[in-house]
C-alpha positions as CSV (number, residue, x, y, z in Angstrom):
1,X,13.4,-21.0,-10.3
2,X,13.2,-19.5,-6.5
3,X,11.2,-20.5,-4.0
4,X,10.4,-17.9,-1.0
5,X,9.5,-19.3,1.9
6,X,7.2,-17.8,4.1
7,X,8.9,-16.6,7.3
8,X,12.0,-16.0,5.5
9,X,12.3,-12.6,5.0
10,X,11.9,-10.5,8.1
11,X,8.7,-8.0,8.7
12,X,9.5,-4.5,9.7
13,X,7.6,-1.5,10.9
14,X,6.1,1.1,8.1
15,X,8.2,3.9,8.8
16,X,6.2,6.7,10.1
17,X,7.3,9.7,7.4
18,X,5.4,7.2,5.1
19,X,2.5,6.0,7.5
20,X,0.1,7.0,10.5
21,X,-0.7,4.6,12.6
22,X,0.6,0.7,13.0
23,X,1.7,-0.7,9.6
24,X,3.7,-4.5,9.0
25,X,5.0,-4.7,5.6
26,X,6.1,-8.1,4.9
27,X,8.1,-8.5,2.1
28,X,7.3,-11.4,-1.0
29,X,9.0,-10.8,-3.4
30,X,12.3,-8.3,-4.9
31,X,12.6,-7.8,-8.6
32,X,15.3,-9.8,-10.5
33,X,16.8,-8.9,-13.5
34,X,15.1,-8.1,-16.1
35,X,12.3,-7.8,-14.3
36,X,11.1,-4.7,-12.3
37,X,8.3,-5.6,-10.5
38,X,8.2,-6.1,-6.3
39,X,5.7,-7.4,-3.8
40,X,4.7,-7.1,0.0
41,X,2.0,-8.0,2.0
42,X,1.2,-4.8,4.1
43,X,-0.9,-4.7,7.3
44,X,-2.4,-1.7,8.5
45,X,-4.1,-1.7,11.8
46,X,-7.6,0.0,12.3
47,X,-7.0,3.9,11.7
48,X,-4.1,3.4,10.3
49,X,-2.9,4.7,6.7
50,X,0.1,5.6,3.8
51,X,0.5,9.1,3.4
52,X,-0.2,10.8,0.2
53,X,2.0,9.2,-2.7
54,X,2.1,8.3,-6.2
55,X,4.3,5.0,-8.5
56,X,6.3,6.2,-11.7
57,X,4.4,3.4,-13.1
58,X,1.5,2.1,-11.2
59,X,0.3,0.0,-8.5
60,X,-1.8,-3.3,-7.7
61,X,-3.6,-3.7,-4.5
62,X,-5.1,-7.1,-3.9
63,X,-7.1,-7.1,-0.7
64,X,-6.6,-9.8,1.1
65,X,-8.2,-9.5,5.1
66,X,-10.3,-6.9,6.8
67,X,-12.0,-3.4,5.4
68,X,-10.0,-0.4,4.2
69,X,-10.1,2.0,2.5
70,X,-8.7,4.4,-0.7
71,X,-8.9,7.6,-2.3
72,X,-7.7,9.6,-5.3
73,X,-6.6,13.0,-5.4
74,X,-9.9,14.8,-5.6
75,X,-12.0,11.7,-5.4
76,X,-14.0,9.9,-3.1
77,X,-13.1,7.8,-0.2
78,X,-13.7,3.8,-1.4
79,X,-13.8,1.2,0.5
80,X,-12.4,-1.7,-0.3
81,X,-12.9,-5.8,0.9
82,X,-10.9,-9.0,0.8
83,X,-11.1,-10.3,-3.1
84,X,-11.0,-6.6,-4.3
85,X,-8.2,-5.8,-6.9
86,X,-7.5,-2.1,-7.1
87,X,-5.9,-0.7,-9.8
88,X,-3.6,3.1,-9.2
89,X,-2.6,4.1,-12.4
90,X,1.1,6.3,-12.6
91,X,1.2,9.1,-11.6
92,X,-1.9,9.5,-9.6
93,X,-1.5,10.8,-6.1
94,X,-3.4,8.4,-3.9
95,X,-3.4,6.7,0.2
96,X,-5.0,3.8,1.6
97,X,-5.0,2.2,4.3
98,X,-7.5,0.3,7.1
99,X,-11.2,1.3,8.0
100,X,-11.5,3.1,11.3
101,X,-11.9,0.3,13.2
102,X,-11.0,-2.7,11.1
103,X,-7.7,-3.9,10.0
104,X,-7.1,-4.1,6.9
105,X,-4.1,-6.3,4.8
106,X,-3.2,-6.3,1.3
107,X,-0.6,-7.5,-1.3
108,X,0.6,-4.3,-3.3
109,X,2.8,-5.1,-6.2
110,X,4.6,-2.1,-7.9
111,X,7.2,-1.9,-10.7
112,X,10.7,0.3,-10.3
113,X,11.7,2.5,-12.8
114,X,15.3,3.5,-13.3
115,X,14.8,1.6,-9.7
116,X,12.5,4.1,-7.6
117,X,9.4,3.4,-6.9
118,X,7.8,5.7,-5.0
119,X,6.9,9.3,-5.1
120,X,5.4,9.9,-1.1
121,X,3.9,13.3,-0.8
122,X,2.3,14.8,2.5
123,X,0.8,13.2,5.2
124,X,-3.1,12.2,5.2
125,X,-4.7,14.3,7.7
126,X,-7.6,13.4,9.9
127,X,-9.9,15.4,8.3
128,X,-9.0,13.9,4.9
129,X,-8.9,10.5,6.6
130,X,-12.6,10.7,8.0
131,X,-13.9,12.6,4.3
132,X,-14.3,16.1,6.1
């Protein structure tokens, strides 16, 4: 068994190639072997947003504080509340990321494969951003 505290693991910036805007991602948890799965709790402040990107295997967003927002390839903005669980299946190219003028935090839990991640794509443009 291990036990994380909280505060023991530093918070760093969301590096802006990935993000737009003010992001803290604040780590949880790192896969041990076996397993493959990681966690952070990531904070995006109002406007701000990933860029376009997509997980080998998935991702779980649990809404946790505030009003943001997501959207699919091709699909319509959502928005999404504390309590909501939203569910990106691999592959699909996806952002999120806070309501215009709301923050917005959320616990996203991924799994590595081969140990990446991560596939980040383009940036989200304003236009995208405000569904124009």
């Amino acid at each position: 068994m291990e036990i994380k505290r909280n505060g023991s693991q530093p918070s760093r910036k969301g590096p802006a190639e990935n993000f737009t805007g003010t992001v803290r991602i604040d780590p949880l948890f790192q896969p041990n072997d076996p397993a493959r799965t990681f966690g952070a709790s990531v904070t995006f402040e109002p406007g701000a947003r990933t860029a376009w990107y997509a997980h080998a295997l998935g991702q779980i967003l649990i809404v946790t504080a505030g009003c943001g927002l997501v959207q699919r390839w091709d699909g319509p903005i959502e928005e999404i509340r504390p309590g909501d669980v939203v569910w990106i299946e691999p592959g699909e190219k996806h952002w999120h990321g806070a309501a215009p003028t709301t923050a917005m935090t959320h616990i996203a839990i991924v799994e590595q494969l081969e140990g990446a991640s991560t596939d980040w794509m383009e940036k989200v443009s304003d236009e995208q951003y405000n569904g124009k």
